[in-house]
N, C-alpha and C positions, 0 to 999 in steps of 0.2 A: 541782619535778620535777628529779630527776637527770641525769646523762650516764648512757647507757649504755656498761657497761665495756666492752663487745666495739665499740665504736665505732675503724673504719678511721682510723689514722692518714695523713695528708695525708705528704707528703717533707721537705717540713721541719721536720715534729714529729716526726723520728727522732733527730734531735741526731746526726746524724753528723756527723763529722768531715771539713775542707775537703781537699782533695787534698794541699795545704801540710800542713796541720798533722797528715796521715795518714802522709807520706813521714816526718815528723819523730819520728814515737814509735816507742819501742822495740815491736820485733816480736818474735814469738815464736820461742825457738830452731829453727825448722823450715824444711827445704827441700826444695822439689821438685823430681825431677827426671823430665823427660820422655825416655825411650828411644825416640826414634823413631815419634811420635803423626805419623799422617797427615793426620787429619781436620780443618781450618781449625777447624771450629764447635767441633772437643777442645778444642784447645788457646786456646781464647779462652773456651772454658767454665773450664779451668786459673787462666789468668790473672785472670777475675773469682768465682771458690771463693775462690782466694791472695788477694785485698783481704780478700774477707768474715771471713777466717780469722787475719787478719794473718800471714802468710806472711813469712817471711824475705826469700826468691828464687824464682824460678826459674830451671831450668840446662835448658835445650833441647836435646835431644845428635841426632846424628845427622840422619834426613831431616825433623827439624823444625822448621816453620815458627817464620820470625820476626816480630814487628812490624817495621815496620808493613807489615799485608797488609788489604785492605779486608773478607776475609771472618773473620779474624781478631778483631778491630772492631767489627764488627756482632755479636758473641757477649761480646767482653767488657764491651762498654758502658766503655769510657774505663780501665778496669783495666789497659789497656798503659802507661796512663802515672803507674802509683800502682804498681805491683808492680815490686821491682828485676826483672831478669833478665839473664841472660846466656845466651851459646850456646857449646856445645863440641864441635867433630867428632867427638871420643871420647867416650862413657859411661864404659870404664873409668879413663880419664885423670883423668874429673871427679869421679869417685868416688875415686879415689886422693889427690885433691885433699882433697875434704870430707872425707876419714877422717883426712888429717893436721890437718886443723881441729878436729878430734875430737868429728865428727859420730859417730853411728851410722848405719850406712847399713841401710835398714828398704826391703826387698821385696817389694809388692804383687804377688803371685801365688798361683798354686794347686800346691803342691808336696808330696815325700812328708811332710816335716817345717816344719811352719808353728806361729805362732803366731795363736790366733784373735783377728778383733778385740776381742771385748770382754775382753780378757786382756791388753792393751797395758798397763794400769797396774803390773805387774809386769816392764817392761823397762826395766829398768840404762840411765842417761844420762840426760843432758838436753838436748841437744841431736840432732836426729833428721832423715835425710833420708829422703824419701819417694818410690820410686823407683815408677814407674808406665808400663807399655809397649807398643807396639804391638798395635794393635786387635783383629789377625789374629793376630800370634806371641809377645803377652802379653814380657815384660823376656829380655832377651839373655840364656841361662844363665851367660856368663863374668861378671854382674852377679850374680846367685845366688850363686855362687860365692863373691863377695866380700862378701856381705850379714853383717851383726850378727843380723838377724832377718829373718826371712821371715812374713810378716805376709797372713791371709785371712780374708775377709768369711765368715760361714757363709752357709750359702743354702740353701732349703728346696724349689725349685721342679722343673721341669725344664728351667730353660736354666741354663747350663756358666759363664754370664762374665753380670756387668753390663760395660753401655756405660761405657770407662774416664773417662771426665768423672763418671759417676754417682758410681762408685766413689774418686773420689778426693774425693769431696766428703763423702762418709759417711766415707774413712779421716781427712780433713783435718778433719773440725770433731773426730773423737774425740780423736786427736791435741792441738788445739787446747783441748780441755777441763783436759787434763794443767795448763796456765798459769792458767786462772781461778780 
């Protein structure tokens, strides 16, 4: 008698990678950056996407939170301590930053002129940040302003926005795919 194929994998028949040897391998050109995420459970949803993903960074800008926060934690499942990050008072600063590292600076919003996500294999670069913003007021327009790309999820329903954890999760594994 066989194994059944669809049989649940146990955790350590994923062959994932130990923390060590996760910090050690090369990550993919990509970084995220948060504009001012309020939500504790966002931004610890953020941090554990960026493991799954192998994320570069993350760049924290603004009124968002840092590790270590305990409600932070409890969303990332231990990803605060496998994911680089850093924090920057300015978003424009950090972005001026990554564009001299000669990122593309890529804007998750809804604007007049965007590019859709499934249309991302057609953007120039190879290296890409992923700008993602307030829950309520969606990315800073002086971020817009400064974008390579302005990058939008289509959506078919009638609510306006996914919840930005959602949505960086769906922009970050597509993104993500670009390397495999």
């Amino acid at each position: 008698m066989s194994e059944k194929p669809s049989k649940k994998l146990k955790l350590w028949e994923l062959e994932r990678p130990d923390e060590q040897t996760y910090k050690a391998q090369a990550k993919f050109p990509l970084v995220v950056v948060l504009d001012s995420i309020r939500s504790l459970s966002n931004i610890g949803a953020f941090f554990r996407t960026a493991d799954a993903f192998n994320v570069e960074r993350l760049v924290l800008c603004g009124i968002t939170a840092q590790p270590p926060h305990r409600e932070i934690h409890k969303t990332a499942l231990g990803a605060t301590q496998t994911v680089e990050w850093q924090h920057s008072s300015s978003l424009i600063e950090a972005l001026e930053q990554l564009k001299t590292e000669g990122y593309k600076i890529c804007v998750v919003e809804q604007a007049v002129k965007t590019t859709f996500l499934q249309d991302i294999h057609s953007l120039e670069g190879t290296g890409f940040v992923l700008v993602f913003g307030n829950e309520v007021d969606g990315v800073a327009q002086e971020a817009l302003d400064m974008a390579d790309y302005i990058i939008e999820i289509p959506q078919f329903g009638t609510k306006h926005s996914l919840n930005v954890s959602v949505c960086a999760g769906i922009v970050m594994w597509e993104f993500a795919k670009r390397h495999l």
